[in-house]
Structure formats: C-alpha cells, structure tokens
PDB file of N, CA, C, O and CB in Angstrom:
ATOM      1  N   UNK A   1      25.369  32.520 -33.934  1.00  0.00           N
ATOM      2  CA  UNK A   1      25.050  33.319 -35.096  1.00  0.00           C
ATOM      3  C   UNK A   1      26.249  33.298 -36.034  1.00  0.00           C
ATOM      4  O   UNK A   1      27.257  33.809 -35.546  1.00  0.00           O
ATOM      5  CB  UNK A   1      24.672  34.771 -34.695  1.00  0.00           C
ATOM      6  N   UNK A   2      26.360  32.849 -37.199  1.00  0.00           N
ATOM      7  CA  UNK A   2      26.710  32.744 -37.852  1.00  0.00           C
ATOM      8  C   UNK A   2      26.691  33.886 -39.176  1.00  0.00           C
ATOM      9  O   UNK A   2      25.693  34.086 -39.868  1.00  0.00           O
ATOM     10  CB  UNK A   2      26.405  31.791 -37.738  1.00  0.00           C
ATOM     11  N   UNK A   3      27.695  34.406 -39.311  1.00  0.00           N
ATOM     12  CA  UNK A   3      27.190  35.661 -40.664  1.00  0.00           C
ATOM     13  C   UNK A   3      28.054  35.561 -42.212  1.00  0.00           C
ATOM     14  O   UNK A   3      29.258  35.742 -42.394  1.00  0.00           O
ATOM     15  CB  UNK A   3      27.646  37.564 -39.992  1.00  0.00           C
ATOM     16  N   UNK A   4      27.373  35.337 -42.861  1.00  0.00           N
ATOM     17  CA  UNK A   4      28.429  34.985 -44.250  1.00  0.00           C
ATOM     18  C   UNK A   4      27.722  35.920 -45.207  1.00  0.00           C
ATOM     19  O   UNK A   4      26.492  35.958 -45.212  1.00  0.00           O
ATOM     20  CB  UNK A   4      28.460  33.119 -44.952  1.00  0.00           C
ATOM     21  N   UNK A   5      28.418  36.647 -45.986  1.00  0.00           N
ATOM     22  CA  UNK A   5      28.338  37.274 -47.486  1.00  0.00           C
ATOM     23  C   UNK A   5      27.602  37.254 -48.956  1.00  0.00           C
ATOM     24  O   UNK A   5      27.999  36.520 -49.861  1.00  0.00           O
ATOM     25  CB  UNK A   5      29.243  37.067 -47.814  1.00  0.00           C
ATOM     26  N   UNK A   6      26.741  37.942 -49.057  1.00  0.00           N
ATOM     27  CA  UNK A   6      26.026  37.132 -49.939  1.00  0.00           C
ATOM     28  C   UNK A   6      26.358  38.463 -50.982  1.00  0.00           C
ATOM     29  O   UNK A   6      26.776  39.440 -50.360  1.00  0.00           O
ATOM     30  CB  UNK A   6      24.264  36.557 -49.477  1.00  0.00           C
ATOM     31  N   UNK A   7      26.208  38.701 -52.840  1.00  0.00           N
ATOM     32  CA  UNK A   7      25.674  39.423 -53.240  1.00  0.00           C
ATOM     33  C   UNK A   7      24.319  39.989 -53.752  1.00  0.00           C
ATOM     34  O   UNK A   7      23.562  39.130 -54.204  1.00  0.00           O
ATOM     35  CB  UNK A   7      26.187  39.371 -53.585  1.00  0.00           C
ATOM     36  N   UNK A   8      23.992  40.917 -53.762  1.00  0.00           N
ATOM     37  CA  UNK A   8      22.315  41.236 -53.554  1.00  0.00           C
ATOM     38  C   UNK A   8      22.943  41.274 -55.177  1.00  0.00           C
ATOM     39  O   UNK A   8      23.984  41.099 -55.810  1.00  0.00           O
ATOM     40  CB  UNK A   8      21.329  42.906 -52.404  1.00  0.00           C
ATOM     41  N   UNK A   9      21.193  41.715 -55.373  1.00  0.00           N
ATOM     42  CA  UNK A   9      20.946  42.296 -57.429  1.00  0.00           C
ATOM     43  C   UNK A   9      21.880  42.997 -57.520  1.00  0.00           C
ATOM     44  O   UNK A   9      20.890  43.671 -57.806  1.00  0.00           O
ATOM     45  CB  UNK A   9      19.491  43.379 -58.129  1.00  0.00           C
ATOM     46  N   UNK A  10      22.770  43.573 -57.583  1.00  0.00           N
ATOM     47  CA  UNK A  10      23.646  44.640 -57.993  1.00  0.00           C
ATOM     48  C   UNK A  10      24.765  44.152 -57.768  1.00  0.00           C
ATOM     49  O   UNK A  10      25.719  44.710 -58.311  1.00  0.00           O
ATOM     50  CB  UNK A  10      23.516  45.892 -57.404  1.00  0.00           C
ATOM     51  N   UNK A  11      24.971  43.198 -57.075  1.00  0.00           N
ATOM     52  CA  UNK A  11      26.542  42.713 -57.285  1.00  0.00           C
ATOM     53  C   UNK A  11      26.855  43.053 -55.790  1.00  0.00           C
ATOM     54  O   UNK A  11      27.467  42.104 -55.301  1.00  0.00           O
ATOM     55  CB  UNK A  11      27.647  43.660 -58.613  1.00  0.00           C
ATOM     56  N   UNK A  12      26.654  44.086 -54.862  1.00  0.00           N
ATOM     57  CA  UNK A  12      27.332  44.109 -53.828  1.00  0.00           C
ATOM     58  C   UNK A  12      27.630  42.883 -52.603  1.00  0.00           C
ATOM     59  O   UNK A  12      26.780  42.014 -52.411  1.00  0.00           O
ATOM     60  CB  UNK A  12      26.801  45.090 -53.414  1.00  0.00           C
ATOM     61  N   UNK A  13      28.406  42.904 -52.125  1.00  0.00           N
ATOM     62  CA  UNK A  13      28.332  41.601 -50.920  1.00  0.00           C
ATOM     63  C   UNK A  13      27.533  42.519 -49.449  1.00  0.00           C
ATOM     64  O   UNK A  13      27.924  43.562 -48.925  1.00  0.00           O
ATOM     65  CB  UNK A  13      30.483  40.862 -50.384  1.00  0.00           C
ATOM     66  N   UNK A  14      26.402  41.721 -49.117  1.00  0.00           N
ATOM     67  CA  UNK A  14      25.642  42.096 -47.877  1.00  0.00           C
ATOM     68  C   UNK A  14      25.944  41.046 -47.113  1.00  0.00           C
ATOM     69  O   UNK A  14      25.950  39.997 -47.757  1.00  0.00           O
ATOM     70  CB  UNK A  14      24.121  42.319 -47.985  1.00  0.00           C
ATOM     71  N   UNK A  15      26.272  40.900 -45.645  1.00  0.00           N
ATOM     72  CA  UNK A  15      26.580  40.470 -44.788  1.00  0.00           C
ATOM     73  C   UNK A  15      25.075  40.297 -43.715  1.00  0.00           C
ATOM     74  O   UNK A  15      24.424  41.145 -43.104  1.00  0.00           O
ATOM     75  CB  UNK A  15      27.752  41.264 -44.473  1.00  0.00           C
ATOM     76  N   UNK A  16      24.909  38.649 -43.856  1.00  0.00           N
ATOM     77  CA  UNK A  16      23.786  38.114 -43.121  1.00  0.00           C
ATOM     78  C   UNK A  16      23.788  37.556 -41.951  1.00  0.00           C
ATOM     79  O   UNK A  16      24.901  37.055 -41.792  1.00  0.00           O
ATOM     80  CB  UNK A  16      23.272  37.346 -43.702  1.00  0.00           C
ATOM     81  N   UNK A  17      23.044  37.359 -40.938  1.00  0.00           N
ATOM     82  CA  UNK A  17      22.918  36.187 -40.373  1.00  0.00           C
ATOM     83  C   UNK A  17      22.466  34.450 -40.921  1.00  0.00           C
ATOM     84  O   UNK A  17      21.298  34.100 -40.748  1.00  0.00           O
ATOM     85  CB  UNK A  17      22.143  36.649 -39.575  1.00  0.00           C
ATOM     86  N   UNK A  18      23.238  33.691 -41.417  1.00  0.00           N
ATOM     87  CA  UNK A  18      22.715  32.883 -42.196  1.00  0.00           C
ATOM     88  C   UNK A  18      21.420  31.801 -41.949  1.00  0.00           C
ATOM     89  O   UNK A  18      20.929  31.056 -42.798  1.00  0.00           O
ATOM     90  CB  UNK A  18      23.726  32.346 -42.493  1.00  0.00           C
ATOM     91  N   UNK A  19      20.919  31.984 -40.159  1.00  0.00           N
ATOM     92  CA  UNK A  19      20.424  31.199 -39.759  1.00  0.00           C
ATOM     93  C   UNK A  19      19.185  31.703 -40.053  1.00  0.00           C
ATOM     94  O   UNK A  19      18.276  31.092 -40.615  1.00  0.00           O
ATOM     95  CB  UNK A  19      20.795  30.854 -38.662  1.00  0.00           C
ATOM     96  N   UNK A  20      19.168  33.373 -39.470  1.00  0.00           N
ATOM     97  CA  UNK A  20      17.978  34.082 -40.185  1.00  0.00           C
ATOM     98  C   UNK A  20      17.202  33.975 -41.285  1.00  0.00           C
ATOM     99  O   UNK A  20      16.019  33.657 -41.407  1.00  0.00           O
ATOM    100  CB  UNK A  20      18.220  34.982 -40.391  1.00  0.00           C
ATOM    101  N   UNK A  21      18.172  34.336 -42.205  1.00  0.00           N
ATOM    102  CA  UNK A  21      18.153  34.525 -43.533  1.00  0.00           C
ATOM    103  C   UNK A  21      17.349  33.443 -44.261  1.00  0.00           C
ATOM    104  O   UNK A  21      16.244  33.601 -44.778  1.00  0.00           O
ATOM    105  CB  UNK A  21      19.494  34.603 -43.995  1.00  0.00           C
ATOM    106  N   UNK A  22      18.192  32.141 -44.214  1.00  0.00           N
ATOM    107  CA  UNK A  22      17.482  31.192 -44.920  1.00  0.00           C
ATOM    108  C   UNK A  22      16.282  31.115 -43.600  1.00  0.00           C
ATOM    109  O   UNK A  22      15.192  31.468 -44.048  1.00  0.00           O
ATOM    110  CB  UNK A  22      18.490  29.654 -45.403  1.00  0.00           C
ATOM    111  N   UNK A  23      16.232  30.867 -42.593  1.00  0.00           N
ATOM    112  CA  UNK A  23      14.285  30.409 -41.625  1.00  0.00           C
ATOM    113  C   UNK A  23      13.733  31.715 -42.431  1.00  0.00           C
ATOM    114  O   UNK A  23      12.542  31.473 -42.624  1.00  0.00           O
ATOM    115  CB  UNK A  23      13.998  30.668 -39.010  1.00  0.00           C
ATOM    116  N   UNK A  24      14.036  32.929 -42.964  1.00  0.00           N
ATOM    117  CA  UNK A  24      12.930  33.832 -43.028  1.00  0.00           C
ATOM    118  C   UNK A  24      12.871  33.129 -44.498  1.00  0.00           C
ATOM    119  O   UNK A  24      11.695  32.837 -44.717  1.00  0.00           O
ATOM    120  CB  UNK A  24      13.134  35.669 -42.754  1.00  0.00           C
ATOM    121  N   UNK A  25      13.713  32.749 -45.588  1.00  0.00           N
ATOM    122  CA  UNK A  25      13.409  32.585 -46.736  1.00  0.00           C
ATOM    123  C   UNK A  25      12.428  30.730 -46.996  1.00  0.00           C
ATOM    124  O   UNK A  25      11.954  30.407 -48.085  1.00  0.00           O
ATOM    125  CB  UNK A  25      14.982  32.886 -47.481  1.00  0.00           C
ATOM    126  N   UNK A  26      12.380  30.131 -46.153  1.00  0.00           N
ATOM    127  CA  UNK A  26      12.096  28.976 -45.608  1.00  0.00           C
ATOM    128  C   UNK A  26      10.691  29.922 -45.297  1.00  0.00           C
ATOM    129  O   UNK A  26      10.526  30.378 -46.429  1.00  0.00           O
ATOM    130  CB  UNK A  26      13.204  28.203 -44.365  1.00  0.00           C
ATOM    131  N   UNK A  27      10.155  30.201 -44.900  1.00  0.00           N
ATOM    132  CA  UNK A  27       8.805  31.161 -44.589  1.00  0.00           C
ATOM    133  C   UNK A  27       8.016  31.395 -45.710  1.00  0.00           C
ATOM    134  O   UNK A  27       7.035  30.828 -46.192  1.00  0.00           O
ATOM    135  CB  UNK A  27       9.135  32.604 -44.065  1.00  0.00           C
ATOM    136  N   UNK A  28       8.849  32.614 -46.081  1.00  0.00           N
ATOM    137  CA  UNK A  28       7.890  33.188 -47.322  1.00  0.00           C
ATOM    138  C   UNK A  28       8.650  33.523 -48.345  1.00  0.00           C
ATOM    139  O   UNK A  28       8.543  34.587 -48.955  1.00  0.00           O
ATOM    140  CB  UNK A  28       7.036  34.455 -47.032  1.00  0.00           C
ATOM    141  N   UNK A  29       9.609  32.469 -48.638  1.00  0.00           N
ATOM    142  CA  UNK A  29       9.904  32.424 -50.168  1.00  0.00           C
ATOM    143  C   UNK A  29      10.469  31.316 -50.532  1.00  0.00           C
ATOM    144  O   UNK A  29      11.629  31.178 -50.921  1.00  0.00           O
ATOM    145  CB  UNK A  29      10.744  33.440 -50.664  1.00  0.00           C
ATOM    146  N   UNK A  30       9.577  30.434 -50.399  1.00  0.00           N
ATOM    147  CA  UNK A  30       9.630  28.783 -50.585  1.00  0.00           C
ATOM    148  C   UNK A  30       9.674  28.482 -51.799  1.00  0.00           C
ATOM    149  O   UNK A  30      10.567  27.690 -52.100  1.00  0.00           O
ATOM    150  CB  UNK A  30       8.500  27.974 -50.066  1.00  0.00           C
ATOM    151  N   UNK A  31       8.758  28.983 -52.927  1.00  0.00           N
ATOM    152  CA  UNK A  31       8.491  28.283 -53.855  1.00  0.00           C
ATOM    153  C   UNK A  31       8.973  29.046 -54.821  1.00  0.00           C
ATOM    154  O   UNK A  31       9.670  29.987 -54.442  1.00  0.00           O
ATOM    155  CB  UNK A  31       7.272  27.884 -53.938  1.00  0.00           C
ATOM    156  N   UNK A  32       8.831  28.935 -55.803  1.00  0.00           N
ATOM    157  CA  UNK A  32       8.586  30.329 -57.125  1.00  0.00           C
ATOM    158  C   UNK A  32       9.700  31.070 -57.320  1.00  0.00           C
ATOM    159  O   UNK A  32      10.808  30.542 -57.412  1.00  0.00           O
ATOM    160  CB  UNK A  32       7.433  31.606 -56.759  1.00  0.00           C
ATOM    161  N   UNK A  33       9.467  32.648 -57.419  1.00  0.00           N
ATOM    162  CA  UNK A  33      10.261  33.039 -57.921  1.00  0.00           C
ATOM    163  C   UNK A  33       9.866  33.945 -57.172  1.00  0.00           C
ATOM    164  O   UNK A  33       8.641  34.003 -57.060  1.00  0.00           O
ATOM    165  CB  UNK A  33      10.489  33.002 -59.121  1.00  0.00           C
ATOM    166  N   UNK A  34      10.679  34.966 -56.396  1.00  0.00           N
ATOM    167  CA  UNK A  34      10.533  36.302 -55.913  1.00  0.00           C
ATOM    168  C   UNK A  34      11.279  37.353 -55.399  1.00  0.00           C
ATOM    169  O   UNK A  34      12.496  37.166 -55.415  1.00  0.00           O
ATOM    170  CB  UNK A  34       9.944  36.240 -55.246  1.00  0.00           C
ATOM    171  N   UNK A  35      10.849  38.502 -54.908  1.00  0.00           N
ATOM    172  CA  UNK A  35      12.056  39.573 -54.410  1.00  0.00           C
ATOM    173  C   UNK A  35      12.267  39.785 -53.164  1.00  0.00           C
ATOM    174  O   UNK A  35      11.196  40.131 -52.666  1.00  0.00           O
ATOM    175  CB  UNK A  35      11.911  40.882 -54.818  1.00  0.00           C
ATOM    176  N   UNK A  36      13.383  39.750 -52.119  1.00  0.00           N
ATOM    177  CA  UNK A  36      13.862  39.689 -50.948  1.00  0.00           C
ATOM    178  C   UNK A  36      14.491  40.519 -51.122  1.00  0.00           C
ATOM    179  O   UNK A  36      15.460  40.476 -51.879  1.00  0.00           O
ATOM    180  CB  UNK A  36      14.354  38.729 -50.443  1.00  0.00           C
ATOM    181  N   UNK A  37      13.946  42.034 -50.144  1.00  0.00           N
ATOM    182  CA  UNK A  37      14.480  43.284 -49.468  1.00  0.00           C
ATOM    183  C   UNK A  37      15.083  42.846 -48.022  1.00  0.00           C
ATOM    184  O   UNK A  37      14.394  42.481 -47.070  1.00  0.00           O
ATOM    185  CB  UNK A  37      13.231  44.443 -49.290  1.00  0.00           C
ATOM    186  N   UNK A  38      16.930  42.984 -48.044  1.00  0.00           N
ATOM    187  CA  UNK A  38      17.411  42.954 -46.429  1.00  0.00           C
ATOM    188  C   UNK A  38      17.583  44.246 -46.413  1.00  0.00           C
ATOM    189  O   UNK A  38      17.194  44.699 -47.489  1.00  0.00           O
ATOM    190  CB  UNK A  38      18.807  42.081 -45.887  1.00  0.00           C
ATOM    191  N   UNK A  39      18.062  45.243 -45.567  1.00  0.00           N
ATOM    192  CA  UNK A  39      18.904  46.594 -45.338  1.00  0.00           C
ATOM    193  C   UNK A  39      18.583  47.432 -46.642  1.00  0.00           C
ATOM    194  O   UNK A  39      19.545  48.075 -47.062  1.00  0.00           O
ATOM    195  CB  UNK A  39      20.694  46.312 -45.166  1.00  0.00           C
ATOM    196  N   UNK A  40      17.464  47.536 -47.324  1.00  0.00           N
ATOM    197  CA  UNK A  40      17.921  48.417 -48.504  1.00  0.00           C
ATOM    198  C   UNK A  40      18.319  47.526 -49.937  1.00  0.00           C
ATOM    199  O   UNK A  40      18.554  47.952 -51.068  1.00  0.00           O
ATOM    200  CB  UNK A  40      19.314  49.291 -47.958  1.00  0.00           C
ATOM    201  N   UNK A  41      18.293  45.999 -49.364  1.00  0.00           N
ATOM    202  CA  UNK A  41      19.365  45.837 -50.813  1.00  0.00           C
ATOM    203  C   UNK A  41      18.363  44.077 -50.914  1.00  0.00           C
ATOM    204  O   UNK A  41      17.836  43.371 -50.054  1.00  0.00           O
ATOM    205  CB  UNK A  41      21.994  45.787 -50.388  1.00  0.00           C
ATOM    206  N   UNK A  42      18.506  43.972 -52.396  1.00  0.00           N
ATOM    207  CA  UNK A  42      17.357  43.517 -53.042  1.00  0.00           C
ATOM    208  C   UNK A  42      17.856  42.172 -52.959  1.00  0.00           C
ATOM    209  O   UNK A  42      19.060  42.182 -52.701  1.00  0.00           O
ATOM    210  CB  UNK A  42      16.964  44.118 -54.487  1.00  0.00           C
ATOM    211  N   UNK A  43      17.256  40.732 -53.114  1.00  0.00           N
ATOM    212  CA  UNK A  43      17.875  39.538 -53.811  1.00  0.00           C
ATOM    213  C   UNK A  43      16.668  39.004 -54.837  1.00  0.00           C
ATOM    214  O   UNK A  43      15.494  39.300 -54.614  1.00  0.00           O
ATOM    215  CB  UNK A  43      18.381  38.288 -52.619  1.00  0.00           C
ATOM    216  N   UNK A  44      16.918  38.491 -55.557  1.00  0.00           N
ATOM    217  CA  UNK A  44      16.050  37.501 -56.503  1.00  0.00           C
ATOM    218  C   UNK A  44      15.696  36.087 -55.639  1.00  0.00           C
ATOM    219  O   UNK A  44      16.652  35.399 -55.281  1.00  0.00           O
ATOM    220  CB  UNK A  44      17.027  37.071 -58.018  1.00  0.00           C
ATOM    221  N   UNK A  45      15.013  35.872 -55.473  1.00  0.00           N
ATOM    222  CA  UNK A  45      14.656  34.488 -54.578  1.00  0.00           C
ATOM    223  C   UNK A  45      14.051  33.548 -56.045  1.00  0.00           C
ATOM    224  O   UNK A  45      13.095  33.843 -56.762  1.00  0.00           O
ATOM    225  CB  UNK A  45      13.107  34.830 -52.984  1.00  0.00           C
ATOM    226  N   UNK A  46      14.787  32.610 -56.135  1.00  0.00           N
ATOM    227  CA  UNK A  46      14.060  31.258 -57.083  1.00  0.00           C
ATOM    228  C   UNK A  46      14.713  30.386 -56.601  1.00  0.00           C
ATOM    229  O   UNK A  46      15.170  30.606 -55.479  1.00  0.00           O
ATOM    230  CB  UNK A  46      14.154  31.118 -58.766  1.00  0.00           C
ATOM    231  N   UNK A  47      15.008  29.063 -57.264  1.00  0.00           N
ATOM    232  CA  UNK A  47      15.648  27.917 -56.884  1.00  0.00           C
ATOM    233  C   UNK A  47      16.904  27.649 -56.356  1.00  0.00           C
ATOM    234  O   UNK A  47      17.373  26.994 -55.426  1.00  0.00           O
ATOM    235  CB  UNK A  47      15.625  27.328 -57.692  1.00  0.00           C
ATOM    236  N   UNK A  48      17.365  28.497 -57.410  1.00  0.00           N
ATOM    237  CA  UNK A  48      19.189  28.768 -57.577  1.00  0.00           C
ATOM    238  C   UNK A  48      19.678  29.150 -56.482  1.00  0.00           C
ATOM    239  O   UNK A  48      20.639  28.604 -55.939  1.00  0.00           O
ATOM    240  CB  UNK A  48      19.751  29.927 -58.592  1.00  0.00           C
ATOM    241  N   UNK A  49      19.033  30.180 -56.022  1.00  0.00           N
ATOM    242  CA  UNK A  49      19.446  31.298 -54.867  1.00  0.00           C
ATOM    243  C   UNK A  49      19.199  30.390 -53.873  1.00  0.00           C
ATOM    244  O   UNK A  49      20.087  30.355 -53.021  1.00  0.00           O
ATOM    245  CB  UNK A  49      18.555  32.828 -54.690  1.00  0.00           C
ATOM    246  N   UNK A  50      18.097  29.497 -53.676  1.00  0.00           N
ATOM    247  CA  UNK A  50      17.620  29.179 -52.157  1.00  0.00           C
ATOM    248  C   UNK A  50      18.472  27.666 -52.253  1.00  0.00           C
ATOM    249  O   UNK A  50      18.522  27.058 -51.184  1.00  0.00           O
ATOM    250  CB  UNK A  50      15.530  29.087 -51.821  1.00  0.00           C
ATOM    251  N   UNK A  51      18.967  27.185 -53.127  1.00  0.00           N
ATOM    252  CA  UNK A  51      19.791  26.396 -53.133  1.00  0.00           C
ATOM    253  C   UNK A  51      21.390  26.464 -52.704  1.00  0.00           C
ATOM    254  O   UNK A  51      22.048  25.650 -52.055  1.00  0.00           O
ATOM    255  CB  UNK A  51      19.591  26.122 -54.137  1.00  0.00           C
ATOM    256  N   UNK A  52      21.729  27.560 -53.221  1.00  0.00           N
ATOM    257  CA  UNK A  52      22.830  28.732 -52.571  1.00  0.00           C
ATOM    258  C   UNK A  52      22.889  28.886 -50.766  1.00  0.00           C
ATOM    259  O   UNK A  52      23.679  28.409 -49.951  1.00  0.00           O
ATOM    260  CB  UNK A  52      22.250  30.449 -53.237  1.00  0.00           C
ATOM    261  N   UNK A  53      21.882  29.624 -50.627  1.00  0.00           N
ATOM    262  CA  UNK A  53      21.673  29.951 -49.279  1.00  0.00           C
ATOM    263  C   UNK A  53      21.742  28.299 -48.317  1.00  0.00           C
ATOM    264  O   UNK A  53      22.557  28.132 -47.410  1.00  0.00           O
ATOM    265  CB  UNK A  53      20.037  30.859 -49.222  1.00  0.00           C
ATOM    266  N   UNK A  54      21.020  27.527 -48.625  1.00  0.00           N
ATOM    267  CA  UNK A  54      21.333  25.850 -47.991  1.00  0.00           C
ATOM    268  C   UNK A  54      22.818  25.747 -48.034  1.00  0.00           C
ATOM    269  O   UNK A  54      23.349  25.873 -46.930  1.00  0.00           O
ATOM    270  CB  UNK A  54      20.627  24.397 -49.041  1.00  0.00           C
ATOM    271  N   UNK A  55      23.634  25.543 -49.067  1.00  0.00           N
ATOM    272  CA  UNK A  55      24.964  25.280 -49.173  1.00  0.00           C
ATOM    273  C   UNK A  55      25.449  25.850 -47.867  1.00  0.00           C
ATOM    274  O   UNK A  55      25.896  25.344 -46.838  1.00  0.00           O
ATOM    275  CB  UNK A  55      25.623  25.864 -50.457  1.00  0.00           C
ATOM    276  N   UNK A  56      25.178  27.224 -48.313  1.00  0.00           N
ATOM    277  CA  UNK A  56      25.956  28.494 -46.929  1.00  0.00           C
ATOM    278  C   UNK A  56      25.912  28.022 -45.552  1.00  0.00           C
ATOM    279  O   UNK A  56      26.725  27.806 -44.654  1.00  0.00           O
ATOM    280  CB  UNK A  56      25.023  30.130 -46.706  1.00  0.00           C
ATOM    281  N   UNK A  57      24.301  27.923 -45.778  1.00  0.00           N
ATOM    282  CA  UNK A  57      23.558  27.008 -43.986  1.00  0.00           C
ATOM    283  C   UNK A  57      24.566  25.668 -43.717  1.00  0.00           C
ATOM    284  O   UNK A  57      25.395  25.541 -42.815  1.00  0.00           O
ATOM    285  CB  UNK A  57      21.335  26.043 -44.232  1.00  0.00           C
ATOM    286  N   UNK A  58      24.316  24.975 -44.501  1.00  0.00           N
ATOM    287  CA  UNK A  58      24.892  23.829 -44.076  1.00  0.00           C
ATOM    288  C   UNK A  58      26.320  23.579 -43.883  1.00  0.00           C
ATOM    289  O   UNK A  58      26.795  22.505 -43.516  1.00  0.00           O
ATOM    290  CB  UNK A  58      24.513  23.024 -44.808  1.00  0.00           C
ATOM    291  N   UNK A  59      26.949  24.607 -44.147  1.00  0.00           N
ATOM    292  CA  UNK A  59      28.670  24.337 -43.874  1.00  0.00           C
ATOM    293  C   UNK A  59      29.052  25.010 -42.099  1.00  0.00           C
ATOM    294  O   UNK A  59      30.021  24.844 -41.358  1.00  0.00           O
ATOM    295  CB  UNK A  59      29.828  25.539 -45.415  1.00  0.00           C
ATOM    296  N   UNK A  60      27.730  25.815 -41.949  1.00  0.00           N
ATOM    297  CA  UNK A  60      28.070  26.119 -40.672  1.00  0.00           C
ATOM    298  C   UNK A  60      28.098  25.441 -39.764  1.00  0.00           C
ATOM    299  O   UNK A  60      28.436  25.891 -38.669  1.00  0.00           O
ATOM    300  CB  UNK A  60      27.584  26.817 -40.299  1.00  0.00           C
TER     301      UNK A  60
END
C-alpha cells in the first residue's frame, strides 16, 4: 500500500491509498467529467485529474 497526497477542491492535501484510489476511479469515473467524495473531501474527476492520479500510480 502505497499512500501519496493529493489536493481535493479546496486546496487541502488528503492522503490516499494510491492503488485504491485510482482501481476505484478506473471503475466509475472513467470517462467525462465528475465528482469524487473520499473522507468528506471532494475531487473533480476529468482527464487532467485521472491523468495526475496515473503519474502518482506509476512511480510507485
């Protein structure tokens, strides 16, 4: 398990499991554009972001 830092909508850094994170966003937020609730705290899911989250994955 691997856990790296991300900031949600508001700027804060939330602390993930990265393996999780991207298989759950790999699920149901593949395509488009959408909103990802972890702990309370929001992300924008579109391209950018899930392109982001790969980078993260893949350095582990």
């Amino acid at each position: 398990m691997k856990k790296v830092k991300i900031a949600d909508d508001q700027g804060n850094d939330i602390e993930v499991d990265i393996k999780k994170f991207k298989k759950h966003l790999d699920e149901y937020h593949n395509n488009g554009s959408s909103v990802h609730e972890e702990n309370g705290h929001y992300f924008t899911v579109n391209q950018l972001f899930r392109e982001k989250i790969k980078k993260l994955y893949d350095q582990k």
